[in-house]
C-alpha positions in Angstrom: 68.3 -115.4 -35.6 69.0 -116.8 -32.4 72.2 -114.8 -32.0 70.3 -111.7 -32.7 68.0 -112.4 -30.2 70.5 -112.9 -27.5 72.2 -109.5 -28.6 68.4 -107.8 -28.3 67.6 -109.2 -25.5 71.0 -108.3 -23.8 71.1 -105.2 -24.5 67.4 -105.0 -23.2 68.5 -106.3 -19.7 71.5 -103.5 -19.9 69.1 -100.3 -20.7 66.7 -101.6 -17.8 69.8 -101.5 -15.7 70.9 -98.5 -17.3 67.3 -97.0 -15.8 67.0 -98.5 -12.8 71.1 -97.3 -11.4 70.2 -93.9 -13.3 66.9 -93.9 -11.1 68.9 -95.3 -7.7 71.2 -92.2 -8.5 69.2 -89.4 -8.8 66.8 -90.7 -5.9 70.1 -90.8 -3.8 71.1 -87.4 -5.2 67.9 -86.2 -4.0 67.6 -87.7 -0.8 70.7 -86.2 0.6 71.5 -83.3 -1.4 68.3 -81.6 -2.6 66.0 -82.4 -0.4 67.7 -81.3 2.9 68.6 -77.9 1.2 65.0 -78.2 0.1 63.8 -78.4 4.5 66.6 -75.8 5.3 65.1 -73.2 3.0 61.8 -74.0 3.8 62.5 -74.4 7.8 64.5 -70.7 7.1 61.4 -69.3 5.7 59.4 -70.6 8.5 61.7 -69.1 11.6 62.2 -66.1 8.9 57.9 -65.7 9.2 57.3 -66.4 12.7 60.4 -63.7 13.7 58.0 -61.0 11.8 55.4 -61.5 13.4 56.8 -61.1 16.8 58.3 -58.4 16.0 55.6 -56.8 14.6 53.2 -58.1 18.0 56.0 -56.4 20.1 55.9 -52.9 18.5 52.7 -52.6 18.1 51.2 -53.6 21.6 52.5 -52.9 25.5 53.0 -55.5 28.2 50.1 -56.3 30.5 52.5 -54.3 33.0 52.2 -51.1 31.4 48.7 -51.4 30.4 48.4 -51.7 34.6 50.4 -49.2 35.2 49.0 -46.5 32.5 45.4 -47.1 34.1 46.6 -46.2 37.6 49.6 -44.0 37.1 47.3 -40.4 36.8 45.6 -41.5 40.1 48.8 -41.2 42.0 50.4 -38.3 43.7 53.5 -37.4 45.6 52.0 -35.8 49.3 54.7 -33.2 50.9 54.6 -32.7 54.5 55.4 -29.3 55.7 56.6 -28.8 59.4 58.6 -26.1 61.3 62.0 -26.7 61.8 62.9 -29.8 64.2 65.5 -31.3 65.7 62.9 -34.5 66.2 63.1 -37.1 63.5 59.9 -36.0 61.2 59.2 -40.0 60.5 59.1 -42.0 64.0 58.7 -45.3 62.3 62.0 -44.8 60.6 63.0 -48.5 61.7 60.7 -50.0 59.4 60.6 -46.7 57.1 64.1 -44.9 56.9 64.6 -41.3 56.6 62.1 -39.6 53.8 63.1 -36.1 54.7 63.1 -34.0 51.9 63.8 -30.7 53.7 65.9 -29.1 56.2 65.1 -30.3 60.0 68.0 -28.6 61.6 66.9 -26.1 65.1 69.3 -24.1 64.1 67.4 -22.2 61.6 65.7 -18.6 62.5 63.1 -19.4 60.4 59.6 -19.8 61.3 58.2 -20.7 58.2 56.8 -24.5 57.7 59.9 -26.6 55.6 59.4 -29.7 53.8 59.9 -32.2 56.2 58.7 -35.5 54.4 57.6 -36.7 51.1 55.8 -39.6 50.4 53.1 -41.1 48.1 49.5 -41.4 48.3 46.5 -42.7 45.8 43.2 -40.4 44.7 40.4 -42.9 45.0 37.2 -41.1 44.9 35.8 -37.9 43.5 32.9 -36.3 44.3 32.1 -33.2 42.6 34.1 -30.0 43.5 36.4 -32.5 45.7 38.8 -35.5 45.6 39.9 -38.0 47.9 43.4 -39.0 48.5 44.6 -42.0 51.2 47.7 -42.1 52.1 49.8 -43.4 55.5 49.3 -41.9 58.6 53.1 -42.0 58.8 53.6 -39.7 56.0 51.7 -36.7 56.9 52.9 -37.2 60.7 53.4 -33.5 62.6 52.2 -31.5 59.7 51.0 -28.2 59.7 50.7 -28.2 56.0 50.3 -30.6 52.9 50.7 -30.1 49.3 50.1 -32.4 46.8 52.3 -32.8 43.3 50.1 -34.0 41.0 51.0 -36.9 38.2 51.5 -34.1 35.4 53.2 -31.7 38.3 50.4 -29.6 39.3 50.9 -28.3 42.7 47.5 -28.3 45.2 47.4 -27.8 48.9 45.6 -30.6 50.9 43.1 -30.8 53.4 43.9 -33.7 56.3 39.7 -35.1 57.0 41.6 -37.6 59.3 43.7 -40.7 60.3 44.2 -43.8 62.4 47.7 -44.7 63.7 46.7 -48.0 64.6 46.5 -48.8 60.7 48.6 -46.5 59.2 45.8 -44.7 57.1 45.4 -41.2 56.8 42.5 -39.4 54.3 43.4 -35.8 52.3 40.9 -34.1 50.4 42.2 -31.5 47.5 40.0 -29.5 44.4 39.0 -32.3 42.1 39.8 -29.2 39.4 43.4 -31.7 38.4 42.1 -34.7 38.6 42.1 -37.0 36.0 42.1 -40.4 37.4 41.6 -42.4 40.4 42.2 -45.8 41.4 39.8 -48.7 41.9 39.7 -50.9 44.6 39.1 -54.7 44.8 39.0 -57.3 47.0 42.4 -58.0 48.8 41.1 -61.5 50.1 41.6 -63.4 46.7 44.6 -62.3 47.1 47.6 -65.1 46.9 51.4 -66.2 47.3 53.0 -66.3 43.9 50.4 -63.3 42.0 52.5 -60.7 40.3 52.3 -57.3 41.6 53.5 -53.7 40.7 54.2 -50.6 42.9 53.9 -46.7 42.1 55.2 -44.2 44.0 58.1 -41.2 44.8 60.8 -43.4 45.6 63.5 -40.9 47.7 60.3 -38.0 46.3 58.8 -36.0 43.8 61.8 -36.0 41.7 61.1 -39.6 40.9 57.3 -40.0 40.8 55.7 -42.1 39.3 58.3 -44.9 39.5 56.7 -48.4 38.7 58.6 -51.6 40.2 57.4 -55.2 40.4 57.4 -58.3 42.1 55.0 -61.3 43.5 52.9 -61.6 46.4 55.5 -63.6 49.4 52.7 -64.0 51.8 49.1 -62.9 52.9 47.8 -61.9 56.4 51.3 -61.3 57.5 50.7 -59.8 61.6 52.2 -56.3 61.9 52.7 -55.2 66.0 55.2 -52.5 66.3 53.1 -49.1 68.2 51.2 -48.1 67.3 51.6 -50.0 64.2 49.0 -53.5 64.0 47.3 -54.9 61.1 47.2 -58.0 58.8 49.4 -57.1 55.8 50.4 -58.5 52.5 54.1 -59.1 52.3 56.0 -59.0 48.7 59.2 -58.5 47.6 58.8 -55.8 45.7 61.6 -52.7 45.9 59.8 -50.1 47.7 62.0 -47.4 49.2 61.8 -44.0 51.3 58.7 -42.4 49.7 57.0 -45.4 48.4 54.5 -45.1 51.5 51.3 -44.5 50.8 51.2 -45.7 47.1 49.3 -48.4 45.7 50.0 -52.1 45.3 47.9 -53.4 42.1 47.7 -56.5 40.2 47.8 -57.1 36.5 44.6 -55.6 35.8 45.8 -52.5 37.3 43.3 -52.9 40.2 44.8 -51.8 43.6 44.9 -54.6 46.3 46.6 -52.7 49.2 48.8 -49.3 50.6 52.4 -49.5 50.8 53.4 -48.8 54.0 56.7 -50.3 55.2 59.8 -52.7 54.5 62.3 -54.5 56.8 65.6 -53.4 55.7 68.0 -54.6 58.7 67.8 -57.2 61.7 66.1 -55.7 64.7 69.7 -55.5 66.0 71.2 -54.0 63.0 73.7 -57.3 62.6 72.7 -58.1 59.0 70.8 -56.4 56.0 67.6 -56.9 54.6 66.2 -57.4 51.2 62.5 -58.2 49.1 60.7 -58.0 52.7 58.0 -55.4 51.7 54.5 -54.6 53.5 51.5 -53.2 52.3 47.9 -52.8 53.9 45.2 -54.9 52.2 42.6 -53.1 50.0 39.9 -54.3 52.7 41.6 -53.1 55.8 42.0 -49.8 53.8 38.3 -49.8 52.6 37.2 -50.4 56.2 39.4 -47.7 57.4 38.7 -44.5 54.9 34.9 -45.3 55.7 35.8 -45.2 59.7 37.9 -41.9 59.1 35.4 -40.3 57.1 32.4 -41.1 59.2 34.2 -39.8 62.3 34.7 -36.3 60.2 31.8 -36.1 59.0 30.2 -36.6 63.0 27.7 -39.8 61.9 
């Protein structure tokens, strides 16, 4: 008996052993085979998830750019000046501006029709009832004796100048508010700050690319503009804004329009080096202020 129960209890101690390295085995197996596969699948399914939905979030909604853009981009027009034939440059701030002729200014033509001189950009901001308002720079509608206005779908309208001031680079139209569809909002261009993102519409180089959007940030706020008859506090970005840009709006991400493009600095004052992301546009208040001068004067109050 006693030998039988060293045989049973022998064998006991081998089948707990048995258990216990089948158990240490299979717990290894798991630990560094199954359950890693077990995370990679499960991590997989997780990126795998997380890549539909952005997907899905970027087909199915626009950037806060375009939203900005889409609320504004009806309200702005491309503004031809019409002049008779020149030999005088039609744009006398070309240091800060550059050339925007758009049409022949050559003296030796014969004829004595008005030719497109200059294009540039301007923004509808008010309408009131059979008539719309358009400001644009003084600088664009210099020396004409006639100005039509491309609408954002193309429509063609003629223009009515109410009035301008040099000194801040404003000028006010007035067309048929039959084509208008939109105009711009104004806010106030004092909260604005260095850093704040900012977009630009306009007819870069003109009307055959209106409508053009670019972007940037603010550089720098109350920036002192003196060059004759040019002076006025403006908001400097460094946003591309080229030959025909003048006279469209600066807005922020809201699609709210803080100031008037009006000029850039594309060379040193002697020409010695070039320029670039040095752009200036008039603040929203200094515009404000200015379309309620122009319009007061016209109207004789």
């Amino acid at each position: 008996m006693k030998n039988k129960d060293h045989i049973f209890k022998y064998f006991l101690i081998g089948l707990l052993s048995a258990i216990i390295g089948a158990t240490v085995v299979l717990g290894c197996f798991y630990l560094f085979y199954l359950a890693p596969a077990q995370n990679k699948a499960a991590k997989s399914s997780s990126i795998a998830a997380g890549m539909t939905k952005v997907v899905n979030l970027t087909g199915t909604s626009s950037s806060q750019a375009t939203k900005a853009y889409n609320k504004v981009k009806n309200a702005v027009v491309t503004v031809e000046n019409y002049q008779k034939p020149s030999t005088e440059a039609s744009d006398y701030f070309s240091e800060w501006f550059g050339s925007q002729s758009g049409g022949s200014s050559s003296s030796s033509s014969s004829s004595t029709e008005d030719q497109l001189a200059a294009e540039g950009t301007g923004l509808i901001y008010e309408t009131d009832g059979n008539y719309s308002y358009i400001v644009t720079n003084n600088h664009v509608i210099k020396g004409a004796n006639e100005i039509e206005i491309i609408m954002a779908n193309g429509t063609k309208v003629k223009a009515k100048l109410i009035g301008k001031n040099a000194t801040k680079d404003i000028a006010v139209l007035r067309i048929s508010s039959a084509s208008v569809t939109a105009t711009g909002t104004f806010v106030n261009s004092s909260k604005v700050q260095a850093g704040q993102q900012v977009l630009a519409i306009g007819s870069p180089l003109g009307s055959d690319y209106a409508s053009s959007l670019t972007s940037g940030i603010v550089s720098a706020t109350n920036r002192q503009i003196d060059d004759s008859p040019i002076k006025l506090s403006a908001i400097q970005t460094d946003v591309a804004l080229n030959p025909g840009n003048s006279g469209g709006p600066l807005i922020n991400m809201a699609g709210e329009v803080i100031g008037i493009n009006s000029m850039k600095i594309s060379s040193t004052e002697d020409g010695s080096e070039d320029v670039e992301g040095m752009s200036f546009s008039i603040p929203s208040n200094t515009v404000v202020a200015t379309i309620k001068s122009i319009i007061s004067s016209a109207s004789g109050n």
